[in-house]
C-alpha positions as YAML, in Angstrom:
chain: A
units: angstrom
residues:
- id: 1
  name: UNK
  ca: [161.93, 255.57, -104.49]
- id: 2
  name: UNK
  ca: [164.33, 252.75, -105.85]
- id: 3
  name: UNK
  ca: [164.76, 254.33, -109.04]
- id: 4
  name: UNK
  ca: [165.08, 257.95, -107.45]
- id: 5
  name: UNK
  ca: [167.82, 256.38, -105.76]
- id: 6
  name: UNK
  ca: [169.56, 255.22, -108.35]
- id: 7
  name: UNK
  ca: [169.54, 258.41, -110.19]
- id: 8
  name: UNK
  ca: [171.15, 259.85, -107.08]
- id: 9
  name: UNK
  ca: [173.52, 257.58, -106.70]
- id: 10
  name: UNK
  ca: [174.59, 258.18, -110.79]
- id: 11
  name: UNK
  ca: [174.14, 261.71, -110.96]
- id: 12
  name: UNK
  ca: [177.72, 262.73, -110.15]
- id: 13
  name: UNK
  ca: [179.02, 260.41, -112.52]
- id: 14
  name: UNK
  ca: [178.44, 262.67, -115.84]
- id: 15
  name: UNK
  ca: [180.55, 265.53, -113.80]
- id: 16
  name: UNK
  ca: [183.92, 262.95, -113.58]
- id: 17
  name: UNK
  ca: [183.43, 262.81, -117.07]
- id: 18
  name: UNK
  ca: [184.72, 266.47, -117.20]
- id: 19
  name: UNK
  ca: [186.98, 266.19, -115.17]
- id: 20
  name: UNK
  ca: [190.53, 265.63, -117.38]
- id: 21
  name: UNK
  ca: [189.10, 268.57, -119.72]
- id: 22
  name: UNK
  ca: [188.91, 271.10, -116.83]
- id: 23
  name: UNK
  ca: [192.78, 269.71, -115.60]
- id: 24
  name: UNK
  ca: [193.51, 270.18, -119.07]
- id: 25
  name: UNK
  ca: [192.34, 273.39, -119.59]
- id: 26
  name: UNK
  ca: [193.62, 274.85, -116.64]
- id: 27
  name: UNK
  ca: [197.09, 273.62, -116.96]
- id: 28
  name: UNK
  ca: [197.15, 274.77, -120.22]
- id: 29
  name: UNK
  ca: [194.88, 278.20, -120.52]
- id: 30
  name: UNK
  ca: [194.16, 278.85, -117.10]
- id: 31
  name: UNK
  ca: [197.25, 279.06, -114.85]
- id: 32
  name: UNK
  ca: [199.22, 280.45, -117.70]
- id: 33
  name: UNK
  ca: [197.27, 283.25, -117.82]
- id: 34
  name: UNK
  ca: [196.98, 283.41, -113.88]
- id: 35
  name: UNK
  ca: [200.40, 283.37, -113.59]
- id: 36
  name: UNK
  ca: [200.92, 286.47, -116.38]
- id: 37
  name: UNK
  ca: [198.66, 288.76, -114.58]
- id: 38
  name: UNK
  ca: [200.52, 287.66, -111.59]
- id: 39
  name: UNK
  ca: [204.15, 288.53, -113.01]
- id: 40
  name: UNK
  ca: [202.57, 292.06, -113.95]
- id: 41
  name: UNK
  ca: [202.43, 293.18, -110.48]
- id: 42
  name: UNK
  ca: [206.23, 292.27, -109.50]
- id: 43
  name: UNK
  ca: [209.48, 293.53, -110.39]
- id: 44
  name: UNK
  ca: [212.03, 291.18, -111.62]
- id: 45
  name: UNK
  ca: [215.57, 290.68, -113.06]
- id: 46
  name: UNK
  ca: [215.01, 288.86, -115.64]
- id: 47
  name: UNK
  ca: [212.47, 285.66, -114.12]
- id: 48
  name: UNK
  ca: [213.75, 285.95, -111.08]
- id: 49
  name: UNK
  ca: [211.37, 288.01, -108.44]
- id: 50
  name: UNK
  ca: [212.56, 291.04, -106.78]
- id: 51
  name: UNK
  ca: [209.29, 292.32, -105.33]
- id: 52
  name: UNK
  ca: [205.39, 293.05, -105.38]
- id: 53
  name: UNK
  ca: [205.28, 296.77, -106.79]
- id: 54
  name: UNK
  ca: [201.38, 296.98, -106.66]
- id: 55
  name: UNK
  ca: [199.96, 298.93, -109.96]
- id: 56
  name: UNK
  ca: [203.08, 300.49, -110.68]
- id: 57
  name: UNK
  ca: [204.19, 298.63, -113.91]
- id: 58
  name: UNK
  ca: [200.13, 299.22, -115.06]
- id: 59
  name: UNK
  ca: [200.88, 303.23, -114.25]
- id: 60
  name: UNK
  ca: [204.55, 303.23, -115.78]
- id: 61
  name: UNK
  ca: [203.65, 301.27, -119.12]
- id: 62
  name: UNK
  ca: [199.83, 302.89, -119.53]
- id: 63
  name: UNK
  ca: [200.49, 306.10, -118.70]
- id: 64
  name: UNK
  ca: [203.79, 306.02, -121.38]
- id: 65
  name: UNK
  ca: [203.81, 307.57, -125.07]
- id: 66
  name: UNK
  ca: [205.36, 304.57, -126.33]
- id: 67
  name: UNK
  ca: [202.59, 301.84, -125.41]
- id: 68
  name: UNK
  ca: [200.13, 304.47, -126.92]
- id: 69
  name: UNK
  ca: [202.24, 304.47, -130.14]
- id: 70
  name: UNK
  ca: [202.67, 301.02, -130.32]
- id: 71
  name: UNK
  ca: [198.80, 300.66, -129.59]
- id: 72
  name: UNK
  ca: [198.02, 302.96, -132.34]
- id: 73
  name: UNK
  ca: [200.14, 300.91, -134.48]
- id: 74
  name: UNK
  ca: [198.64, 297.62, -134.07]
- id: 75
  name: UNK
  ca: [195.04, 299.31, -133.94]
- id: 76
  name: UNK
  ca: [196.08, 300.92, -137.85]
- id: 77
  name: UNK
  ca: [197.78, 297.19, -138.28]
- id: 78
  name: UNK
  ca: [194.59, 294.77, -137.43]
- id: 79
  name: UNK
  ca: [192.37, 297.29, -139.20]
- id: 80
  name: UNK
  ca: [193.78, 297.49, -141.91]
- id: 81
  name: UNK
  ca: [195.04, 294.04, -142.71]
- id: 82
  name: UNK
  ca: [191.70, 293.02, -141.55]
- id: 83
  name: UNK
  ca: [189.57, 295.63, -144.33]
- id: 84
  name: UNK
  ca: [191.85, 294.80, -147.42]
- id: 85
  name: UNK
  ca: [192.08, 290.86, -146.28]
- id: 86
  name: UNK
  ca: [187.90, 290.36, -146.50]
- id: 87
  name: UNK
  ca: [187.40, 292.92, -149.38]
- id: 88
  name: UNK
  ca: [189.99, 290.43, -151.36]
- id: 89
  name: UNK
  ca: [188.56, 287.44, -150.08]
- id: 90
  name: UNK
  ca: [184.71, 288.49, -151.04]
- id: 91
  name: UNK
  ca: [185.88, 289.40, -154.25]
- id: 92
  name: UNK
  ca: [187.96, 286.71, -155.55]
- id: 93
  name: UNK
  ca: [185.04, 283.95, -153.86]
- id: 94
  name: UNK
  ca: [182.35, 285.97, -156.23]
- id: 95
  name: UNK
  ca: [184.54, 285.98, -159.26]
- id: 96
  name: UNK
  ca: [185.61, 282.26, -158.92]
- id: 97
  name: UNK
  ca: [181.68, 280.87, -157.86]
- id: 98
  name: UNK
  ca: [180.56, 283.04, -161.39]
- id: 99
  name: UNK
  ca: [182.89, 280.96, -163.33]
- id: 100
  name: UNK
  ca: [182.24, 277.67, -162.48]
- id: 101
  name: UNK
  ca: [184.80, 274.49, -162.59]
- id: 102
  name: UNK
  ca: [187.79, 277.15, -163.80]
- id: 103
  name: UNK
  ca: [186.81, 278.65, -160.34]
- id: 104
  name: UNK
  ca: [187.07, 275.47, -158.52]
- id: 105
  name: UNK
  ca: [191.05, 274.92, -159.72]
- id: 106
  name: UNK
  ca: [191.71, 278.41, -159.21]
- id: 107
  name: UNK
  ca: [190.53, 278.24, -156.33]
- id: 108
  name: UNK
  ca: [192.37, 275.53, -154.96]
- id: 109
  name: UNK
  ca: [195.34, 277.09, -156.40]
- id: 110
  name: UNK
  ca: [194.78, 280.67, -154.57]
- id: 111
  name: UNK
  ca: [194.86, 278.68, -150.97]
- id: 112
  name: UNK
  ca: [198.30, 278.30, -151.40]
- id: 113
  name: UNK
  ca: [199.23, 281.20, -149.47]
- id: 114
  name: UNK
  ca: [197.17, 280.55, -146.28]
- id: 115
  name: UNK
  ca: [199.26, 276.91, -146.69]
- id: 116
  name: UNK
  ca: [202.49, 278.44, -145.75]
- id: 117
  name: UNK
  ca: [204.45, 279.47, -142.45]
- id: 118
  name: UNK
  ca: [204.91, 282.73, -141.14]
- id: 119
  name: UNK
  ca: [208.45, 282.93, -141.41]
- id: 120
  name: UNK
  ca: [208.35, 281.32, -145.20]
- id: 121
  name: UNK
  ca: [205.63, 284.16, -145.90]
- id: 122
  name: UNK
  ca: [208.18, 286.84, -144.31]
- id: 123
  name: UNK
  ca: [211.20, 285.65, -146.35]
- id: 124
  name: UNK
  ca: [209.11, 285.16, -149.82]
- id: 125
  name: UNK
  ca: [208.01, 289.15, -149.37]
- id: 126
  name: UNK
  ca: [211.54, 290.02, -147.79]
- id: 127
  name: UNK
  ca: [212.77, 289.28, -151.57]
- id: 128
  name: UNK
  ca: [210.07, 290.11, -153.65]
- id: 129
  name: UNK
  ca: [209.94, 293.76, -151.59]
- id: 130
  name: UNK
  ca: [214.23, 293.57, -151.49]
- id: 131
  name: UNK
  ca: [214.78, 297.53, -153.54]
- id: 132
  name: UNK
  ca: [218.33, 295.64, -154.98]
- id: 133
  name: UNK
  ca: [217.03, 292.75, -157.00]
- id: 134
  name: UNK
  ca: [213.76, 291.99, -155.57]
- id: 135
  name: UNK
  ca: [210.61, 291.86, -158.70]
- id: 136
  name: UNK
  ca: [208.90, 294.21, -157.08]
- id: 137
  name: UNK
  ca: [211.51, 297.13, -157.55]
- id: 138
  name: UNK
  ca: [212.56, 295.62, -160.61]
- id: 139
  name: UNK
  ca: [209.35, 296.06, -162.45]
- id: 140
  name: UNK
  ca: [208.91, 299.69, -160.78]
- id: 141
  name: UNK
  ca: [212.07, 300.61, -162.28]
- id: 142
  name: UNK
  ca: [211.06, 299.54, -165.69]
- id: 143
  name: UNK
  ca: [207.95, 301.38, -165.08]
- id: 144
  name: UNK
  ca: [210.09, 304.66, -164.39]
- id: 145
  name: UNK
  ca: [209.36, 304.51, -160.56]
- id: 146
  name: UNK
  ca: [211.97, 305.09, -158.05]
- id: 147
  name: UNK
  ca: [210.88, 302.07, -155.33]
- id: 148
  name: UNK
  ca: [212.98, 303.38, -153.01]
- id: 149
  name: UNK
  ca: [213.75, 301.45, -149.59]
- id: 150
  name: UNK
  ca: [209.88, 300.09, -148.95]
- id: 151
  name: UNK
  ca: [210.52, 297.74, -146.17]
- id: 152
  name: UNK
  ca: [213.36, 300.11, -144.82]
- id: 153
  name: UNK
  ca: [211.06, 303.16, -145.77]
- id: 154
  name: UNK
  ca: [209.55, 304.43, -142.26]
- id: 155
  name: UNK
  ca: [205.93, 306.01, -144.28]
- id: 156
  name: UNK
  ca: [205.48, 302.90, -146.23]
- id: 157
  name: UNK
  ca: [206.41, 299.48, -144.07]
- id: 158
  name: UNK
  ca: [203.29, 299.28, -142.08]
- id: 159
  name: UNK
  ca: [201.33, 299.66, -145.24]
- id: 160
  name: UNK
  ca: [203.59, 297.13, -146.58]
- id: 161
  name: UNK
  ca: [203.48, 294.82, -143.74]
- id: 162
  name: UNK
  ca: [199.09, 295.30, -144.17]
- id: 163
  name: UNK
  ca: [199.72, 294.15, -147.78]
- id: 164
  name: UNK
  ca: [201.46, 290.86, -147.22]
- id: 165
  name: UNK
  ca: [199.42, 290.10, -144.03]
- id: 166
  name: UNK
  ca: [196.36, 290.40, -146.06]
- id: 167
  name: UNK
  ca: [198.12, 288.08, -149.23]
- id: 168
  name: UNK
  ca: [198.46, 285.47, -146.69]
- id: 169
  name: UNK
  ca: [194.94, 285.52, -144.92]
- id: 170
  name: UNK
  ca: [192.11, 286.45, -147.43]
- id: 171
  name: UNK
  ca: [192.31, 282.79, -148.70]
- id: 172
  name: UNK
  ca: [190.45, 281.98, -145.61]
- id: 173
  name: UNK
  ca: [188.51, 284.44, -146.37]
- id: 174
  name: UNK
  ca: [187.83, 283.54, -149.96]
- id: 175
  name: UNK
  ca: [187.39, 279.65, -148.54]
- id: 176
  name: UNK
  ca: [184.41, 280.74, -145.88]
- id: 177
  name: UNK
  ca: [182.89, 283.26, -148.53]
- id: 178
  name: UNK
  ca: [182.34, 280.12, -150.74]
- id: 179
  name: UNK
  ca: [180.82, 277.77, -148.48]
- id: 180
  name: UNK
  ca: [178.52, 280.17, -147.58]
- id: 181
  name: UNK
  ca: [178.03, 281.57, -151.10]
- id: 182
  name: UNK
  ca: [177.39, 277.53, -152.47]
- id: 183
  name: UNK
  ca: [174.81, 276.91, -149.45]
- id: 184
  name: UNK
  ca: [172.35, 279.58, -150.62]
- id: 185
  name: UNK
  ca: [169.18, 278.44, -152.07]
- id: 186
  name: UNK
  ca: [168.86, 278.37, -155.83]
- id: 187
  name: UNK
  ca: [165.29, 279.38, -155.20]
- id: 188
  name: UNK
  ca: [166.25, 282.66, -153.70]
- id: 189
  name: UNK
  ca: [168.09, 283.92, -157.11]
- id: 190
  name: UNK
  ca: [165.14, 282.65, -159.57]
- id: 191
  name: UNK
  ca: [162.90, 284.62, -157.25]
- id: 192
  name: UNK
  ca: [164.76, 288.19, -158.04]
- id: 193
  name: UNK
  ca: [165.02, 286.84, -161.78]
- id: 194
  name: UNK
  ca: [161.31, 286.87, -161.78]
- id: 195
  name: UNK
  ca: [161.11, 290.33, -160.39]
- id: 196
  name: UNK
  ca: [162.81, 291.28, -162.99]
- id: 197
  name: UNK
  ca: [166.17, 292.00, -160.43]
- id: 198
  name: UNK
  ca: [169.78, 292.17, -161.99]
- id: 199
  name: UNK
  ca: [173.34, 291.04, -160.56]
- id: 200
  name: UNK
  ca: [173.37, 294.22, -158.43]
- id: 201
  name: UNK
  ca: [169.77, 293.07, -156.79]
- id: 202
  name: UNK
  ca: [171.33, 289.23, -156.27]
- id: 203
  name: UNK
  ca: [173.83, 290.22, -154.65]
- id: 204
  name: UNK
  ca: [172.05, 292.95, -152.32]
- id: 205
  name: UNK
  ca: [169.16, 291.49, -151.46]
- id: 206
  name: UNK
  ca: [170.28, 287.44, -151.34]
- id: 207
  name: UNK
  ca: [174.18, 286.96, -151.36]
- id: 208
  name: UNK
  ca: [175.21, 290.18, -148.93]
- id: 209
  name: UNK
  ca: [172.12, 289.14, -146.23]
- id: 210
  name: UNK
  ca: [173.96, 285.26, -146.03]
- id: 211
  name: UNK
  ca: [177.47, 286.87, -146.20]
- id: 212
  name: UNK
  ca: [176.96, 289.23, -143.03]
- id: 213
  name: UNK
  ca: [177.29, 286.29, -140.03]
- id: 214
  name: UNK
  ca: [180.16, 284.68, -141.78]
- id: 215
  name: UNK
  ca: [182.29, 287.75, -142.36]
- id: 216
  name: UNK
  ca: [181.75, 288.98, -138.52]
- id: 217
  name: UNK
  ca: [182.84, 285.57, -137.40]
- id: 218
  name: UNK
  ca: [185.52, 285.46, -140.14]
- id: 219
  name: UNK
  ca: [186.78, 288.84, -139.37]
- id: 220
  name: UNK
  ca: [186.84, 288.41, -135.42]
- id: 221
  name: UNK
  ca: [188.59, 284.86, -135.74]
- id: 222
  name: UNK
  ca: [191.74, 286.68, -138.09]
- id: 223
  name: UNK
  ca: [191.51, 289.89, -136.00]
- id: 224
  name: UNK
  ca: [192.62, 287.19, -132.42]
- id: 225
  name: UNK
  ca: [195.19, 286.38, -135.30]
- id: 226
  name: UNK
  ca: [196.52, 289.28, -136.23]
- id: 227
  name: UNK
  ca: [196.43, 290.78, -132.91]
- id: 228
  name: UNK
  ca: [199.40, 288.00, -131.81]
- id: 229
  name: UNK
  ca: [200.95, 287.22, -134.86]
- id: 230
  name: UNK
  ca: [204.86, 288.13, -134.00]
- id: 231
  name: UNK
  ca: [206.72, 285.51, -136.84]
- id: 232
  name: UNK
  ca: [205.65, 287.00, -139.55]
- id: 233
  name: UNK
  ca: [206.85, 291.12, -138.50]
- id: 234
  name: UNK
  ca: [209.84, 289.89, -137.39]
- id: 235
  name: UNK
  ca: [211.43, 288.06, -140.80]
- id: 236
  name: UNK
  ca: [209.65, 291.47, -142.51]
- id: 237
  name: UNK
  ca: [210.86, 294.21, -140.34]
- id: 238
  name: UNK
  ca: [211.96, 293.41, -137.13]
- id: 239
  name: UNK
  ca: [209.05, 296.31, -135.63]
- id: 240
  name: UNK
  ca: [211.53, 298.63, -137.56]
- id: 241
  name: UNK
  ca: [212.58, 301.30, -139.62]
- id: 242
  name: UNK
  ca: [212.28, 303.34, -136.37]
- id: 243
  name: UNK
  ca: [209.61, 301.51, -134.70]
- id: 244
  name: UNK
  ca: [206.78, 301.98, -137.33]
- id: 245
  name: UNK
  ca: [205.72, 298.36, -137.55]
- id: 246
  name: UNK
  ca: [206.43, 297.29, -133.87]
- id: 247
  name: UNK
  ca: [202.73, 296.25, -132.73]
- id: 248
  name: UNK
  ca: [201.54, 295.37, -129.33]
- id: 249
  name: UNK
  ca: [202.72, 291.39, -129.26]
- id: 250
  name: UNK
  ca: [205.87, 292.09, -131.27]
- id: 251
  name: UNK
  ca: [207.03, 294.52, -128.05]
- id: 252
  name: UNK
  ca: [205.60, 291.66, -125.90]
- id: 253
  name: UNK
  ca: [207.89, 289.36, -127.41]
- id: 254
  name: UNK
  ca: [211.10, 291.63, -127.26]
- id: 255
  name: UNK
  ca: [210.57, 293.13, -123.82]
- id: 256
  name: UNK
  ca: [210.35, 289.46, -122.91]
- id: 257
  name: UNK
  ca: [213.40, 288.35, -124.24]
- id: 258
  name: UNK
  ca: [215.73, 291.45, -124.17]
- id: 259
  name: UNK
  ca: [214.82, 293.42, -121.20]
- id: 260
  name: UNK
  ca: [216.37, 292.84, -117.47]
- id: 261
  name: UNK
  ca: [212.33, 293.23, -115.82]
- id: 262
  name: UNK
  ca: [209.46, 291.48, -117.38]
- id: 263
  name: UNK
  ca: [207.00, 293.03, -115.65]
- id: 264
  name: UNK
  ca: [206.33, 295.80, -118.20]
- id: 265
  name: UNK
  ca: [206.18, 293.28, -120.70]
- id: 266
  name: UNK
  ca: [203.54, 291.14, -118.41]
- id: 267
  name: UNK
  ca: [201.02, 294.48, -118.37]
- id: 268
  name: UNK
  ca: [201.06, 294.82, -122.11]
- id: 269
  name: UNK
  ca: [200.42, 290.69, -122.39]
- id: 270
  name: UNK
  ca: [197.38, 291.08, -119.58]
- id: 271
  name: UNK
  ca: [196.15, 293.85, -122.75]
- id: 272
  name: UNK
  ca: [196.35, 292.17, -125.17]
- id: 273
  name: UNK
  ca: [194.76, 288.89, -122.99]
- id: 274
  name: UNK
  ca: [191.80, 290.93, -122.15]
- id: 275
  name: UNK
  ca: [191.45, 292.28, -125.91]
- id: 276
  name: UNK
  ca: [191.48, 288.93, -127.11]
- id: 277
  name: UNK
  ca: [188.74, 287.71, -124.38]
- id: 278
  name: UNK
  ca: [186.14, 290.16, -125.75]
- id: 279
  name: UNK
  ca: [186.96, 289.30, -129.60]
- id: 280
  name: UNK
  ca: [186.79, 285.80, -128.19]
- id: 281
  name: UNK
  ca: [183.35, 286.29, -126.06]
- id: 282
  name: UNK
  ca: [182.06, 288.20, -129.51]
- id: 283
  name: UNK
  ca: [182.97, 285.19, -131.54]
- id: 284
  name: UNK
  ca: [181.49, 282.81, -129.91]
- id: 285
  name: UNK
  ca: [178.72, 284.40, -129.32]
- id: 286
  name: UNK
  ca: [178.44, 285.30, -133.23]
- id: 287
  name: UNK
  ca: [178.82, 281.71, -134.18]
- id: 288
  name: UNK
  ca: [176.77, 280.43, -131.82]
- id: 289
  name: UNK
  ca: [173.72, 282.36, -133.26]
- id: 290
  name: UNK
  ca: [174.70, 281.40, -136.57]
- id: 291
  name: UNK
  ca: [175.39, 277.54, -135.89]
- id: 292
  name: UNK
  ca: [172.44, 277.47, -133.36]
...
């Protein structure tokens, strides 16, 4: 009975324990987001509050053209930055674990990339990608190609903006690929050697099977990245030539800053909140199953 007691008398204590984490948390996740969804149902000029309108900014901005463009374009954005970012990334781990210690110091080198910031990213490509004296145009010229205005060209800057996204990402890619590709047992190749099994069979049968968990966590982690990344499309484009590379958080961003009512702007961020909650929710539910 004593030591029942006791145990009664300590059992709160682990709780307290949690306690600065959950003030933390919901100082700095929690009301945040509480107070977003909240702004989304009142009209404003600028942050000051002119009213509860109800579901009218949710009607108004969902039921426009323009958020479904702008949806479209960061749907074709994620997706495709996302595809060419781990089909890179695969590749280049494969071809650097095949050629042993030259890998290792190429390797290192190729993570330069993922090293820098957004807006150092933006301004490298903004000159490389510049049709007066940028490389890019320069060697197309020599070639006989006309490069014409690619950043300023309306059919090619999202594809653009997919390229350099994807140059700064897959060297996450590429680093995840490897640990998994190194932590595969050696036993599991000399098995398909035995049966007689060429690269095509290690690959599909051993590497792919191990490869499969990390690239779903992989991809979901850079697709929560790519779905808010703003720096980086605003040193490239701005969201222009005529809108074609304005995505979801990039209208966020300038509805916040440049229009009189926020509330619009508030909608699309409770979108893009509750997109990022089920990548999150899938995430950590992938790498739970693979960690656990």
């Amino acid at each position: 009975m004593a030591t029942g007691g006791r145990r009664a008398r300590h059992r709160p204590m682990p709780l307290l324990w949690f306690v600065p984490v959950l003030a933390l948390l919901g100082l700095v996740t929690i009301y945040p987001a509480a107070f977003v969804v909240w702004m989304s149902f009142q009209k404003t000029n600028y942050f000051q509050l002119q009213g509860f309108v109800g579901l009218s900014n949710y009607v108004d901005v969902l039921g426009s053209d323009s958020f479904w463009s702008v949806a479209t374009i960061s749907l074709v954005y994620l997706a495709g930055s996302l595809v060419l970012s781990l089909a890179v990334g695969v590749a280049v781990a494969l071809l650097f674990n095949a050629i042993g210690t030259t890998g290792g110091v190429l390797r290192v080198l190729t993570l330069f990339p993922w090293t820098l910031s957004m807006a150092v990213v933006g301004s490298i490509w903004l000159w490389m990608l510049n049709p007066s004296f940028g490389p890019v145009a320069y060697f197309l010229g020599e070639a006989g190609l006309s490069p014409g205005l690619m950043l300023g060209d309306p059919d090619l800057a999202l594809a653009l903006t997919i390229l350099v996204t994807a140059w700064w990402s897959f060297p996450y890619v590429m680093v995840m690929v490897t640990a998994t590709i190194q932590s595969i047992p050696a036993e599991l190749y000399e098995a398909i050697a035995i049966d007689g099994g060429n690269a095509w069979h290690r690959f599909r049968y051993v590497t792919l099977p191990h490869l499969v968990p990390t690239l779903g966590s992989t991809g979901l982690n850079l697709a929560i990245i790519y779905l808010t990344l703003v720096t980086l499309l605003i040193v490239l484009t701005g969201g222009g030539p005529l809108d074609a590379t304005t995505t979801l958080s990039l209208e966020i961003f300038r509805g916040t800053v440049q229009s009189v009512d926020i509330g619009p702007s508030a909608v699309l961020s409770v979108v893009v909140l509750a997109i990022n909650i089920v990548l999150g929710a899938i995430y950590t539910r992938l790498t739970g199953r693979v960690t656990g």
